[in-house]
N, C-alpha and C positions, 0 to 999 in steps of 0.2 A: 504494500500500500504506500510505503512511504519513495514514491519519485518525484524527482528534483526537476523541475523545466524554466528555463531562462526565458522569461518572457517581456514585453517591453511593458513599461510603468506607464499611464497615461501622465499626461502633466503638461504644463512648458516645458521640461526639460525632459524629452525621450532618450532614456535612461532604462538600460534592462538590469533586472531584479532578478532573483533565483526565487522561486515560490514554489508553493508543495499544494498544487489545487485541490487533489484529492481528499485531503486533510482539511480544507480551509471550508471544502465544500462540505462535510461532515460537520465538522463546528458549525458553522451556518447556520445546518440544517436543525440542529439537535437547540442552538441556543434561540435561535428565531420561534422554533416549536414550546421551548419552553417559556419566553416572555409573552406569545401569543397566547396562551392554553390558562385554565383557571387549575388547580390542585389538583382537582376530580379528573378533568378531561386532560391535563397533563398523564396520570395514573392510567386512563385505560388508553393513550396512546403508548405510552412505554413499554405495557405490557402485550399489549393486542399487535400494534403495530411494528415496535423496535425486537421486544423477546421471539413475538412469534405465537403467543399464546393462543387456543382457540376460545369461545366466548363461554366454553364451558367454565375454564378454568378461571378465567379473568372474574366472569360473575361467582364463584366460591372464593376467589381471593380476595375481590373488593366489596363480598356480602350485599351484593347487587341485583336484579331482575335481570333477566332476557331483554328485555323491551326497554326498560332503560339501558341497558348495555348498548346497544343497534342506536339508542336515538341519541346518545353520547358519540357513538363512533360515528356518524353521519353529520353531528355537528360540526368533532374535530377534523373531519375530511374537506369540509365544506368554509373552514374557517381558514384551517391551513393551505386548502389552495389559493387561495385569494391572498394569500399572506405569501405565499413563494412566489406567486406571479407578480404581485405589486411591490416588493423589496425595490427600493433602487441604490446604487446604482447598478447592481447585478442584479438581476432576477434567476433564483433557482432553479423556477421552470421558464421555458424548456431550459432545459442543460446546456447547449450549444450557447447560448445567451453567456450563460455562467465560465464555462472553460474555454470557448469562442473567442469571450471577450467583446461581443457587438454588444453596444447600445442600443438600447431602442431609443429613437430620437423623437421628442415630442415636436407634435407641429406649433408650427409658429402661430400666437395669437394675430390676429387681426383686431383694426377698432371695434369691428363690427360684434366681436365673439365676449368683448366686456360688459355690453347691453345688456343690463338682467329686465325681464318682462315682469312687472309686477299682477296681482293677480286684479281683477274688474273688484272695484269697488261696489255696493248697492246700498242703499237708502233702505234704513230697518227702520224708519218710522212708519212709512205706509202700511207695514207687515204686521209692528206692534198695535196699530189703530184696528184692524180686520181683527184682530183676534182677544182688542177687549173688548 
């Protein structure tokens, strides 16, 4: 697991660095999962997703239900995608992103994209008067 690849440093000064992606991508992944997750849904990714456990065992370990088990893990899948894909300045997923190195580059605002549309106002007096 542990290789070494010389890759070039983003910056003003293009400058290559020796970095260990495979490693870096690990950490990443395990710290970003942990700051996103609450205690509970930390515990049944650890165990379900990281050990490998099946839901039998996860629910006698973490003295849980079936159905809360599945609606924990479908939370933590659904929380954690959103959360590896919107990371910047690397995104986790896809991969290619991450050990690639491409940015994904936001478009450029225009005047026109700062416009917020407020919602129509209405007049609740004629509304209050019908209905006393």
């Amino acid at each position: 697991m542990s290789k070494v690849t010389l890759t070039f440093c983003a910056g003003k000064e293009r400058q290559l660095t020796w970095v260990r992606k495979d490693e870096d991508y690990c950490a990443d992944f395990c710290l970003l999962s942990r700051r996103m997750l609450t205690d509970f849904e930390y515990n049944v990714f650890r165990f379900h997703f990281l050990l490998g456990a099946d839901w039998r065992l996860c629910c006698r370990k973490m003295k849980i239900d079936r159905g809360t088990f599945f609606h924990s893990v479908y939370r933590v899948e659904q929380k954690l995608g959103r959360a590896f894909r919107e990371v910047e300045p690397y995104s986790l997923y896809p991969l290619d992103e991450y050990f690639g190195g491409t940015l994904r580059k936001s478009r450029a605002l225009s005047p026109a994209d700062n416009i917020m549309e407020m919602p129509m106002t209405f007049n609740v007096a004629p509304v209050l008067e019908k209905t006393a």
